[in-house]
C-alpha positions as CSV (number, residue, x, y, z in Angstrom):
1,X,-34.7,6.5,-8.4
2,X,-32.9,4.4,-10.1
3,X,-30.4,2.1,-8.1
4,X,-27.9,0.9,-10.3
5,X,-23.6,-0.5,-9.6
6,X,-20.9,-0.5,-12.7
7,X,-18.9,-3.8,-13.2
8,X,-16.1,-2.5,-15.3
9,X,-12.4,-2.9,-14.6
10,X,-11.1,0.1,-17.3
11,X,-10.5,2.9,-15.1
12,X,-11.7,5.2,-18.4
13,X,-14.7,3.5,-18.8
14,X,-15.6,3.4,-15.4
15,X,-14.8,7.4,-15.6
16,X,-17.5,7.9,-19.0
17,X,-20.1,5.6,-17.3
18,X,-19.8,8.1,-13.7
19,X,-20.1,10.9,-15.7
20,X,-23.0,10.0,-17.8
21,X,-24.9,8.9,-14.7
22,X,-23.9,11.7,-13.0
23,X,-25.4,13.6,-15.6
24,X,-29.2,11.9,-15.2
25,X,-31.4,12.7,-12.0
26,X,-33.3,9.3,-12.6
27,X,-30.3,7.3,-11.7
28,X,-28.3,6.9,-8.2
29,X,-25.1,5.1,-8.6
30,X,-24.8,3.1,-5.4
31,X,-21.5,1.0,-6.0
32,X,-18.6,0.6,-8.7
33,X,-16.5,-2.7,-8.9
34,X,-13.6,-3.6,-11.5
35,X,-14.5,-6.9,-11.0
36,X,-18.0,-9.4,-11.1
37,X,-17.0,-11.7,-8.0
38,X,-16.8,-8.6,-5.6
39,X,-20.6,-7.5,-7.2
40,X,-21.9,-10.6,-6.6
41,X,-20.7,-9.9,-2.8
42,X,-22.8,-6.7,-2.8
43,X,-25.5,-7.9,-4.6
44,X,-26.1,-10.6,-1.6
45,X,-26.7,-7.9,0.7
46,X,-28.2,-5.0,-1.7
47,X,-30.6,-4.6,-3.9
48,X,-30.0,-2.7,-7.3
49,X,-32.2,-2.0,-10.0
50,X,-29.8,-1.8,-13.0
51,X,-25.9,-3.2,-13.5
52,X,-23.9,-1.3,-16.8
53,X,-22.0,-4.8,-17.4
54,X,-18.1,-4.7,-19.4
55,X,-17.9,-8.2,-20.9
56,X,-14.4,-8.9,-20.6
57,X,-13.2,-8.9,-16.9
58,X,-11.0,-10.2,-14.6
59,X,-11.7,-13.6,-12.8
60,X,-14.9,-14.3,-15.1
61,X,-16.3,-12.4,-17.6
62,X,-19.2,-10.2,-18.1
63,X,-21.3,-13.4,-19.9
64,X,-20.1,-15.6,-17.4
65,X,-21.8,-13.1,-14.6
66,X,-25.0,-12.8,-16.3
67,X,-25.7,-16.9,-16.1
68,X,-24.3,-17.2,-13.0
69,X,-26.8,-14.3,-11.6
70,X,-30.2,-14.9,-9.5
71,X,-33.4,-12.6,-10.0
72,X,-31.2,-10.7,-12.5
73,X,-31.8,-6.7,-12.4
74,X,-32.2,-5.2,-16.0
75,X,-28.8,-5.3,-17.3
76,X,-27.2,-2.6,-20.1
77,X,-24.0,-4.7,-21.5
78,X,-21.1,-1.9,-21.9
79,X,-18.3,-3.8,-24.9
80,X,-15.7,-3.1,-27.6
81,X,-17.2,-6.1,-29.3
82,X,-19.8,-6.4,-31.6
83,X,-19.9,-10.4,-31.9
84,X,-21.7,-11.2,-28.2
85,X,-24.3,-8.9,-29.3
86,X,-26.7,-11.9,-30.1
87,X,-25.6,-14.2,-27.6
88,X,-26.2,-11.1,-24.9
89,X,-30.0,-11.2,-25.6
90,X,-30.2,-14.5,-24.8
91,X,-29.9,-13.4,-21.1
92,X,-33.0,-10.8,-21.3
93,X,-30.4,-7.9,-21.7
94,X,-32.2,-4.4,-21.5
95,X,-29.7,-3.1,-24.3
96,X,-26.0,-3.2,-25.7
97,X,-23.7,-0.5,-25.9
98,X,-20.7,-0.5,-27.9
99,X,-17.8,1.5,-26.9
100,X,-17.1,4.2,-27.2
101,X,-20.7,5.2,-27.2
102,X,-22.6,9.0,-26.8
103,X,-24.5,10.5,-24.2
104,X,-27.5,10.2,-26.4
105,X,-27.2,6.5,-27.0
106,X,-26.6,6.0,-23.4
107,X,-29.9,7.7,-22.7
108,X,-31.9,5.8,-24.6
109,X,-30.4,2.7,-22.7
110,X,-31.8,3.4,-19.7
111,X,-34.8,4.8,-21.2
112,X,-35.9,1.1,-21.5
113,X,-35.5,0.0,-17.8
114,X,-39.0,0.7,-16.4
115,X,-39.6,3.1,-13.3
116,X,-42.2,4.1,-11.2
117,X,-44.3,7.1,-12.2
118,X,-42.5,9.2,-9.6
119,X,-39.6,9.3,-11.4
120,X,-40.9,9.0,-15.3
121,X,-40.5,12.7,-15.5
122,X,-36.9,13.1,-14.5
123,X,-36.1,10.5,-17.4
124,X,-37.7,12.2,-19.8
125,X,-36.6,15.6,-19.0
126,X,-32.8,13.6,-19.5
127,X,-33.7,12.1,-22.6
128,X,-35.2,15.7,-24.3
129,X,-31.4,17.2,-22.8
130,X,-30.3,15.8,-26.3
131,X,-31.3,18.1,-29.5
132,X,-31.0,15.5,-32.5
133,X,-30.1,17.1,-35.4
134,X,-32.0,17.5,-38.8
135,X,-28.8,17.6,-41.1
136,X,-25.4,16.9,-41.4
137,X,-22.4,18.1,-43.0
138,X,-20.0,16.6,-45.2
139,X,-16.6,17.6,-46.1
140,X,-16.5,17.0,-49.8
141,X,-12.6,18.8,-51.0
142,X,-12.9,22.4,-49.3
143,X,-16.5,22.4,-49.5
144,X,-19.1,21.1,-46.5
145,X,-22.0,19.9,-48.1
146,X,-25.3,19.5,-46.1
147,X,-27.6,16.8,-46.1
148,X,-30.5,16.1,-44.5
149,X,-30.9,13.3,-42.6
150,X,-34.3,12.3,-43.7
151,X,-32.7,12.0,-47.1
152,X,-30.6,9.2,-46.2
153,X,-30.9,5.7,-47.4
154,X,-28.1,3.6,-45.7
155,X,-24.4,4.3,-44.8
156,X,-21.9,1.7,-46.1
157,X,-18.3,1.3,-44.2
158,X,-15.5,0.8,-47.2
159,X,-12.3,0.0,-45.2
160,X,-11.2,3.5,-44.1
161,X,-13.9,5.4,-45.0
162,X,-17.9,5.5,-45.5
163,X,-20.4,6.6,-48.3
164,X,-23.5,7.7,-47.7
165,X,-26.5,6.4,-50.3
166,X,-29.8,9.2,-50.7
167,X,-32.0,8.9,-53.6
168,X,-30.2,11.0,-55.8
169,X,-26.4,10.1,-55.1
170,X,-23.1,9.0,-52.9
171,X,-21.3,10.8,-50.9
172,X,-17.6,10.0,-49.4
173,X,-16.6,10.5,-45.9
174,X,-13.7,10.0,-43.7
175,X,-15.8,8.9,-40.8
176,X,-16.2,5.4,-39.3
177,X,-19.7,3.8,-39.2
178,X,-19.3,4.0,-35.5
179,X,-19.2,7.7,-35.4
180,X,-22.6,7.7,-37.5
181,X,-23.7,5.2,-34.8
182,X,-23.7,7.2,-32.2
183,X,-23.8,11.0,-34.3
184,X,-27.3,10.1,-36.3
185,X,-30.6,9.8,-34.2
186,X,-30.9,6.0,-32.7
187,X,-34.4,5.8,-33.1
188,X,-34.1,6.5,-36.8
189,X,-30.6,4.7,-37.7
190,X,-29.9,1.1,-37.2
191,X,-26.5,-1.1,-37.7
192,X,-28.1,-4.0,-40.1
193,X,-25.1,-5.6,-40.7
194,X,-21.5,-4.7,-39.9
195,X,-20.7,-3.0,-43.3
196,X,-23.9,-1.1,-42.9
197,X,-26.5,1.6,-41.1
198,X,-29.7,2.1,-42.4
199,X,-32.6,4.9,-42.0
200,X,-35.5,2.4,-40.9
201,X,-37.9,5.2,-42.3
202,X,-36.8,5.0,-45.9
203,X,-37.3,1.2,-45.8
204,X,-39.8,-0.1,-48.3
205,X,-39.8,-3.5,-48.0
206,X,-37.9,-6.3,-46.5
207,X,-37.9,-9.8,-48.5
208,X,-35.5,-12.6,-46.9
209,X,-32.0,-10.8,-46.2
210,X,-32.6,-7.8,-47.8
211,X,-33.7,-4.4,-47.1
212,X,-35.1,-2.4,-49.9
213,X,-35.2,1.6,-50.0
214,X,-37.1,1.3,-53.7
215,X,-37.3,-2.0,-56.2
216,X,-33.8,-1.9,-56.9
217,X,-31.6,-0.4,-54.5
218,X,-31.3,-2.5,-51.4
219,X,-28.3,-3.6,-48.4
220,X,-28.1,-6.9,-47.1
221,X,-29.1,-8.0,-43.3
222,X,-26.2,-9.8,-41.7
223,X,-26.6,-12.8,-39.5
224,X,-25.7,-11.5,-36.4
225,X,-28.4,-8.2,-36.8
226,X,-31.0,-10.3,-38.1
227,X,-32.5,-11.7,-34.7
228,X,-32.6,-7.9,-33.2
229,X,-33.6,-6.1,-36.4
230,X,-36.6,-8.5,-36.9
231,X,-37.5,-8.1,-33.1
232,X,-37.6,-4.4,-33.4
233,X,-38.8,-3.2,-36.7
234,X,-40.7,-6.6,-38.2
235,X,-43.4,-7.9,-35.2
């Protein structure tokens, strides 16, 4: 399986990480540490295949760890913080999870870190344990109106709310763009810049630091997506 220690030093985190491992029969958590030093002790003497990382902790921090670390195992950064996200992949992270993050984002973390045939099944029996929806709902006065997600063109944050852009129209919602993040399918949805999420199979073009969803309507890449969004969707 598996083999994989959590270096976190929230005792809450640590809790959502246990039970979401818990949860996958292609993992085996060997070891849990609130701080990096005492990994580094263990990982002297043991061998792991993956570390769920916290950036900020104790003693030295999670970025700090990851330079400081020989024949690095893959490595699935667990943050509040959006801005290390770049600098993170400069250390060959396997993926970046930003708290508080879903089940189903958690899932497709892992589903990056190779294993050995044996086990391929148990993963993917894990990642089909998530049904990802078709439509959504949104509350529009005392009315829920549904949309389907393959209708969507981008989501936009506007301070305590978001819209969401289709072809036709706008809608308001009270949610944050992290709850979209880790509600809308990940394979699908993508954050492009911190204001917004778009459906990467709506996309029509991309010129410079735009994306375009028809020849007018388009959202702008921001600097510190541009890196990972070209890696992914434009090579």
């Amino acid at each position: 399986m598996i083999r994989c220690i959590i270096i976190e030093d929230q005792p809450p985190a640590q809790r959502v990480l246990q039970k979401y491992i818990g949860e996958m029969k292609s993992l085996e958590l060997k070891a849990t540490f609130a701080d990096a030093l005492k990994a580094m002790d263990y990982l002297k003497t043991e061998a792991v295949d993956l570390i769920f990382l916290d950036i900020h902790l104790p003693k030295i921090s999670g970025i700090d760890f990851l330079k400081a670390l020989n024949n690095k195992p893959h490595v699935i950064l667990t943050t509040a913080f959006s801005e290390y996200a770049l600098e993170s992949y400069e250390y060959h992270v396997t993926d970046y999870l930003l708290k508080p993050f879903s089940f189903e984002r958690f899932v497709m973390a892992v589903s990056k870190v190779p294993v050995p045939n044996l086990y391929a099944s148990s993963l993917e029996k894990d990642l089909e344990r998530k049904t990802v929806p078709e439509v959504i709902f949104i509350k529009s006065g005392y009315e829920h109106l549904k949309i389907a997600i393959a209708d969507i063109f981008y989501i936009q944050s506007e301070a305590d709310y978001t819209e969401i852009y289709t072809a036709e129209k706008k809608h308001l919602t009270s949610h944050s763009l992290r709850y979209w993040l880790q509600s809308l399918p990940t394979d699908q949805f993508t954050q492009v810049h911190k204001s917004y999420i778009v459906n990467t199979r709506q996309i029509v073009k991309v010129s410079g630091n735009r994306i375009y969803f028809d020849q007018e309507t388009y959202v702008p890449i921001g600097r510190a997506f541009k890196e990972e969004f070209v890696e992914k969707y434009l090579k």
